[in-house]
C-alpha positions in Angstrom: -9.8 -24.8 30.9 -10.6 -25.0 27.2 -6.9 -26.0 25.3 -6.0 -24.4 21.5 -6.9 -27.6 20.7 -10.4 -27.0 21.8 -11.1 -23.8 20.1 -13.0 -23.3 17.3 -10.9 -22.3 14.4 -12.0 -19.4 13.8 -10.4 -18.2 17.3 -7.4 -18.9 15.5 -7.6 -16.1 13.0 -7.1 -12.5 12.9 -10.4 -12.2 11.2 -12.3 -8.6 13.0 -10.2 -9.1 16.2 -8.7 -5.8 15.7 -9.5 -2.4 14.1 -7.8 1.0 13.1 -8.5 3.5 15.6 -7.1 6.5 14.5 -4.8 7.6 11.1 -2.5 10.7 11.0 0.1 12.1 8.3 2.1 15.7 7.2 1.6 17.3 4.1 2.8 16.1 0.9 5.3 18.1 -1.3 8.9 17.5 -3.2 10.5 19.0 -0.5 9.9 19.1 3.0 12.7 20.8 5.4 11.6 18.9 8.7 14.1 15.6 8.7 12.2 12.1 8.4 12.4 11.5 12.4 10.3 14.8 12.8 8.1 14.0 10.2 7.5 10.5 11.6 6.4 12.1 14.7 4.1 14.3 13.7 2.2 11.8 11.6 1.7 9.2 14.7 1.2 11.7 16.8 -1.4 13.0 14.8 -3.1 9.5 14.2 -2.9 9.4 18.6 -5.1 12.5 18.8 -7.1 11.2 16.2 -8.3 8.3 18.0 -8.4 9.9 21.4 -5.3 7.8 22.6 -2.2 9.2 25.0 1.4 8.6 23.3 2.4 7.2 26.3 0.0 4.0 26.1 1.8 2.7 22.8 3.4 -0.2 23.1 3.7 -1.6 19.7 5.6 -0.6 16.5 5.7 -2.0 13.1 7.3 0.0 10.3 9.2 -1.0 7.2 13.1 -1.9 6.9 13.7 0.9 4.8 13.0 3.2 7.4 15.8 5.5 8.4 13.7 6.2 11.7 13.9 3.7 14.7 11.5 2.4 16.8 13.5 3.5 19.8 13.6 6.9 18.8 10.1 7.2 17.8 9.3 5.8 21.3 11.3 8.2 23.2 10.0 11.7 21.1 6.4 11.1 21.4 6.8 9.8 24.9 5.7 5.6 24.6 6.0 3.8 27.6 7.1 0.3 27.8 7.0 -1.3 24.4 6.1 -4.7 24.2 6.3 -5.0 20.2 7.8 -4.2 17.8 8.5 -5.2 13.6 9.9 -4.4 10.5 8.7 -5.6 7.2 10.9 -5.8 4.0 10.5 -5.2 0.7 9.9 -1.7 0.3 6.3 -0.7 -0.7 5.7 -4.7 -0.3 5.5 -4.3 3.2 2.7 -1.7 3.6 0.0 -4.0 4.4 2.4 -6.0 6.4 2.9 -3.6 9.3 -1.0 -4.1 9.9 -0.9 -7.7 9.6 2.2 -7.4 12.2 0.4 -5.5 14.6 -3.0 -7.0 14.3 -1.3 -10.6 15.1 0.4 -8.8 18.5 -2.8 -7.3 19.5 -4.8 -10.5 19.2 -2.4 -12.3 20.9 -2.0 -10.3 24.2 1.5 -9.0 23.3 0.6 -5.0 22.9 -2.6 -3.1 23.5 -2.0 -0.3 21.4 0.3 -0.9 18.1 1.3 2.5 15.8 2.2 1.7 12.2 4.0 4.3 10.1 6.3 5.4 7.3 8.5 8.6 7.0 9.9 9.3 3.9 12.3 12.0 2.2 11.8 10.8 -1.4 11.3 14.0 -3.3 14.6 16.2 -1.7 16.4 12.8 -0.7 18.8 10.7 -3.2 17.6 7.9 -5.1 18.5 4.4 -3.9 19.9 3.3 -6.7 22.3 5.8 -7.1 25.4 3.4 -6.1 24.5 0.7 -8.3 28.1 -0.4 -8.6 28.2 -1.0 -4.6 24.5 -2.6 -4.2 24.6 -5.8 -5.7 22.9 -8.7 -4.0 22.9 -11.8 -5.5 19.7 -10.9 -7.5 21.1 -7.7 -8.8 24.1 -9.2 -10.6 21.6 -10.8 -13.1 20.2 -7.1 -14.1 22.4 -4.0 -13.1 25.3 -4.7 -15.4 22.3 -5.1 -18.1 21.2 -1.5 -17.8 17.8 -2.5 -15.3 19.1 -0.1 -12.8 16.0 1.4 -11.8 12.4 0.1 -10.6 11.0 1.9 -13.8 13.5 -0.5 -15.9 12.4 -3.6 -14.6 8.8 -3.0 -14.7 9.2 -1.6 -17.8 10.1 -5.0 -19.6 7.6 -7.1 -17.6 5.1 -4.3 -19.0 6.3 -4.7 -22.4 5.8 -8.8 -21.9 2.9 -8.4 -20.5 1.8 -5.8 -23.9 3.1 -8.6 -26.3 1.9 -11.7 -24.3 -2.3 -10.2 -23.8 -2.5 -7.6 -25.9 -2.2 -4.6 -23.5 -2.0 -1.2 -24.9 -0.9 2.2 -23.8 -4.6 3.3 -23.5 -4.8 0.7 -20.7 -2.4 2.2 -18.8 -3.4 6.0 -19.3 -6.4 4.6 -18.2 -4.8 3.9 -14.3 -3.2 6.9 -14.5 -6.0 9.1 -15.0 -8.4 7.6 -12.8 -5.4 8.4 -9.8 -5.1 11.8 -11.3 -9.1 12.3 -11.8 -9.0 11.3 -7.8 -5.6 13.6 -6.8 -8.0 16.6 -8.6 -10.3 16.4 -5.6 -8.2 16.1 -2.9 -6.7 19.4 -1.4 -3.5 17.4 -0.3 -2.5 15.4 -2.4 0.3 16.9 -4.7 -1.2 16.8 -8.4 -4.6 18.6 -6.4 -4.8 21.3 -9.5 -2.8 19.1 -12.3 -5.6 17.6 -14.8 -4.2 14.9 -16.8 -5.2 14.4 -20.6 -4.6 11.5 -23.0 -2.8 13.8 -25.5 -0.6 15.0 -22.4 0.3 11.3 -21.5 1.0 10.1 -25.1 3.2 12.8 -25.7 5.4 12.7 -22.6 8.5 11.6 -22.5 9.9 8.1 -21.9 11.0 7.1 -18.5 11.9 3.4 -19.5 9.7 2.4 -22.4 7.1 1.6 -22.4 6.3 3.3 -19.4 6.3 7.2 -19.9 6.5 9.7 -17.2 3.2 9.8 -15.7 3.2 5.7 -15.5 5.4 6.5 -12.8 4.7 7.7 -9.4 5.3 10.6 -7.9 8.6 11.4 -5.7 7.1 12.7 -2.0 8.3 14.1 1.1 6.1 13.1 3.5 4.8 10.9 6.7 1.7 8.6 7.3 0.4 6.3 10.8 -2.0 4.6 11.5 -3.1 3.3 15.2 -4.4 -0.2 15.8 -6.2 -1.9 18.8 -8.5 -4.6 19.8 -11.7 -4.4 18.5 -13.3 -4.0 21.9 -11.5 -1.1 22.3 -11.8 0.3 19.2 -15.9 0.8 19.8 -15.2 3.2 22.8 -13.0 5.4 21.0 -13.3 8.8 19.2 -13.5 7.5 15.3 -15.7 4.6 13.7 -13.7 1.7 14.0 -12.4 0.1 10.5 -11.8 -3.6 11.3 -9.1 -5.9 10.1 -10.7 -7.9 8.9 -8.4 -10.6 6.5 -4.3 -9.8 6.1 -1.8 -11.6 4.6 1.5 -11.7 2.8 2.8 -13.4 -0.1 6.0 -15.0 -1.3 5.8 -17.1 -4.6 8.0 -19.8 -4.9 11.1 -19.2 -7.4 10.8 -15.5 -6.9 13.1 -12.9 -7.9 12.3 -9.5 -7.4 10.7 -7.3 -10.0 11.2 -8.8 -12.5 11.0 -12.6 -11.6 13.0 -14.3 -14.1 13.3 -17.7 -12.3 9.4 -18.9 -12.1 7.5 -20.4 -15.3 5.2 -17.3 -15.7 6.8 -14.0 -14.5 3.4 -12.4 -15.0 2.1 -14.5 -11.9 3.7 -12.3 -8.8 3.7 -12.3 -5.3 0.1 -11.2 -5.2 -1.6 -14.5 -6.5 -0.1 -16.0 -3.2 -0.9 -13.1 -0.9 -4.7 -13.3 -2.7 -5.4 -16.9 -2.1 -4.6 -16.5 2.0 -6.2 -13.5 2.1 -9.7 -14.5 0.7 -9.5 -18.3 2.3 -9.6 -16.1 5.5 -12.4 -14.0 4.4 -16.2 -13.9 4.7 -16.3 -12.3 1.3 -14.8 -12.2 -2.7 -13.5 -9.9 -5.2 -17.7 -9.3 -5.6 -18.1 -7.4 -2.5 -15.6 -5.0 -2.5 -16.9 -2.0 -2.7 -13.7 0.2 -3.6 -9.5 -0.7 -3.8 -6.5 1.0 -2.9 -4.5 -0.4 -5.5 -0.4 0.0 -4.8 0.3 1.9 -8.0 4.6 2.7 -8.0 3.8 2.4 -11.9 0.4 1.5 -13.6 1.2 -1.8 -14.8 1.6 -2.7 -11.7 -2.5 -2.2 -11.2 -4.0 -4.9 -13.8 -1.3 -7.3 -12.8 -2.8 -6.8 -9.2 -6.5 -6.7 -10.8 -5.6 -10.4 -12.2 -3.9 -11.7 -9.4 -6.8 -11.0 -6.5 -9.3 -12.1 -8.6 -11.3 -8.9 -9.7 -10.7 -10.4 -13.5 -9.2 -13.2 -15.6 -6.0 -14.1 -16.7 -4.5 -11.4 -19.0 -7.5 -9.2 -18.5 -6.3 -6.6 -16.5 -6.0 -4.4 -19.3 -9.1 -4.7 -20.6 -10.8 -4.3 -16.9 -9.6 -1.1 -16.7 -11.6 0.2 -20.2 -15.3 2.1 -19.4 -14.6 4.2 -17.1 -14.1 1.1 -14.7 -11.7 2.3 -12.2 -13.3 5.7 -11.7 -16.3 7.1 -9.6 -19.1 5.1 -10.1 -17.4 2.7 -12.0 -17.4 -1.3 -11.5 -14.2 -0.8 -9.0 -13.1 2.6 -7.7 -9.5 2.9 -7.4 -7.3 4.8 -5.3 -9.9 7.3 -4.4 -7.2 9.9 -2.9 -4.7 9.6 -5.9 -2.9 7.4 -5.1 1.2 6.6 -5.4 0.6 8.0 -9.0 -0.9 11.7 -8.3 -1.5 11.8 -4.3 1.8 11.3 -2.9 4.2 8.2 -2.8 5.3 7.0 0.4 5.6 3.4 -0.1 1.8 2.6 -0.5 1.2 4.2 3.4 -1.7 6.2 1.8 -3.3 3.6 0.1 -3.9 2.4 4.1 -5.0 5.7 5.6 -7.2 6.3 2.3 -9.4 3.1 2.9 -9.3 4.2 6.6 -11.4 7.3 5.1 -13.5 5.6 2.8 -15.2 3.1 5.5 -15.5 6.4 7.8 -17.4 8.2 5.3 -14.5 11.0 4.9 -12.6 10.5 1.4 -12.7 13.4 -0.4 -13.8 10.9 -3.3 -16.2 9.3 -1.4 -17.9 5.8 -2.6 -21.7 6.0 -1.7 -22.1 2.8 1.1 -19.0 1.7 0.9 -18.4 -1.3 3.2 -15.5 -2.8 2.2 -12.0 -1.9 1.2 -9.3 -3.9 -0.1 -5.6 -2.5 0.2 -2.8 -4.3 -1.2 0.8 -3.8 -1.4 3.6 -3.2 -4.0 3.5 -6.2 -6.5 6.4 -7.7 -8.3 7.8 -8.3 -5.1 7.4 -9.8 -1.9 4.0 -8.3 -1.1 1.3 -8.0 1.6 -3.0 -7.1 1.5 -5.7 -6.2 3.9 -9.1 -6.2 3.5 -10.4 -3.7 5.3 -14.6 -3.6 6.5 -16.4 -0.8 8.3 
């Protein structure tokens, strides 16, 4: 019997082993009666039905920590039988990608056979999390809430304005992200901004939310539910949809880190996705080059050309000037959030981003990229993160 020892290494990766079978989610809207539990349901069971699967032959779960949903209710309203897995990842929208990376690593390993990943959120009607500042503070917190960075929008605001006075990033930049999200959200009949065109003199006049970042460098406040369902590759091939492999995933955690806005490393401006990128592509059989269209996670549109830099798509302090020519739009050198994204689809922690390169490799976005192969989806940056890259 061949040891672990014998293998070759690539037996030891995740690489293609596993696949998304099926993808499922509610509507999108600023308020949604149903409670989160109810809307979690309906999304997994919806991604079951898509891929031809029976509730009852989950036996994995991987959500994030912020869920207010539990895997043990979950199992027992849409009827699971004995679960073998199950995960939480951290970090808010950091953790999209890492429920995936969970999953696939259970599968390959002979822990579950059939893994659901999902996120259930009342954002738009819910309260805002940092509405008792005074009674959240962590360690981290202590060195920004009493300085008036009570909000995500604060502390991304002044790494935005570094990063404006450090490479010479403008406004246009980011109007840039947010209309190639919105120019996406005005072809898809669910996201929420669906009949909302966006123009420059509408984004320059708007008002502040935390300067510099304006109201529509913000995303969106959603009600709403996404899954996805994961399996071996084998199995994948005998089900209803076209399998979309797994193909690299991976999570990142800079040394020195400290949340958003990372005051204890020597560059702030180098986040958690330069060491997400680095494991990701050292597992990969392709580059930056080859992929064919991103799912960028987009809470606010600095947040995109920091990402831009960090996996590799440009240089150093370029990720402004990446974004110029039409670059992130249809046709352009790298299509971006081809649903809308966080920005103009609907935000529930990045979740979309996944199910929306599910779509592109099956040939099904509503902005669809001609041939597209290849999909890279990566999670919140500026904190603890996570990436796939996704291949048809």
């Amino acid at each position: 019997m061949a040891t672990l020892r014998d293998r070759a290494p690539t037996d030891r990766t995740l690489k293609d082993r596993t696949a998304i079978a099926g993808i499922g989610q509610t509507e999108f809207a600023k308020r949604l009666d149903e409670p989160e539990k109810t809307l979690a349901c309906r999304a997994i069971v919806a991604a079951l039905d898509d891929a031809g699967l029976d509730p009852s032959e989950v036996d994995a779960f991987a959500s994030y920590t912020m869920e207010e949903t539990d895997e043990v209710e979950v199992a027992k309203a849409i009827g699971a039988g004995d679960v073998t897995f199950f995960s939480r990842a951290g970090y808010g929208g950091g953790g999209s990608c890492a429920t995936l990376a969970h999953l696939a690593a259970a599968i390959a390993t002979g822990q579950a056979s059939v893994g659901v990943a999902w996120r259930a959120r009342k954002r738009g009607s819910g309260p805002r999390p940092w509405r008792a500042a005074a009674a959240q503070l962590p360690t981290p917190a202590q060195w920004t809430r009493p300085y008036g960075l009570l909000r995500p929008a604060d502390e991304i605001g002044m790494l935005a304005r570094r990063y404006m006075h450090q490479y010479g990033s403008t406004r246009d930049h980011l109007f840039n992200v947010a209309l190639a999200c919105r120019n996406r959200a005005n072809r898809n009949p669910a996201a929420v901004m669906y009949d909302r065109p966006l123009t420059r003199e509408m984004y320059m006049t708007s008002r502040w939310i935390s300067e510099p970042l304006c109201l529509f460098d913000n995303c969106l406040e959603t009600d709403g539910a996404l899954a996805c369902v994961v399996v071996s590759a084998e199995r994948a091939r005998d089900l209803r949809q076209k399998p979309v492999y797994l193909h690299s995933v991976a999570q990142g955690l800079p040394a020195q880190h400290h949340g958003m806005v990372n005051y204890w490393t020597d560059d702030p401006l180098t986040g958690p996705s330069w060491a997400a990128a680095r494991q990701l592509w050292k597992q990969a059989d392709f580059g930056p080059e080859d992929v064919d269209v991103a799912q960028i996670y987009d809470a606010f549109t600095p947040l995109v050309p920091l990402t831009l830099e960090g996996y590799g798509f440009c240089g150093r302090g370029d990720g402004g000037a990446f974004t110029e020519g039409g670059a992130l739009e249809s046709g352009g050198r790298l299509p971006l959030n081809t649903g809308g994204g966080g920005l103009s689809e609907g935000y529930v922690h990045g979740f979309n981003l996944i199910t929306e390169g599910v779509k592109q490799l099956r040939g099904t976005s509503t902005s669809q990229v001609p041939g597209a192969s290849t999909c890279l989806v990566t999670a919140g940056e500026c904190v603890p993160t996570s990436a796939v890259l996704l291949r048809s």
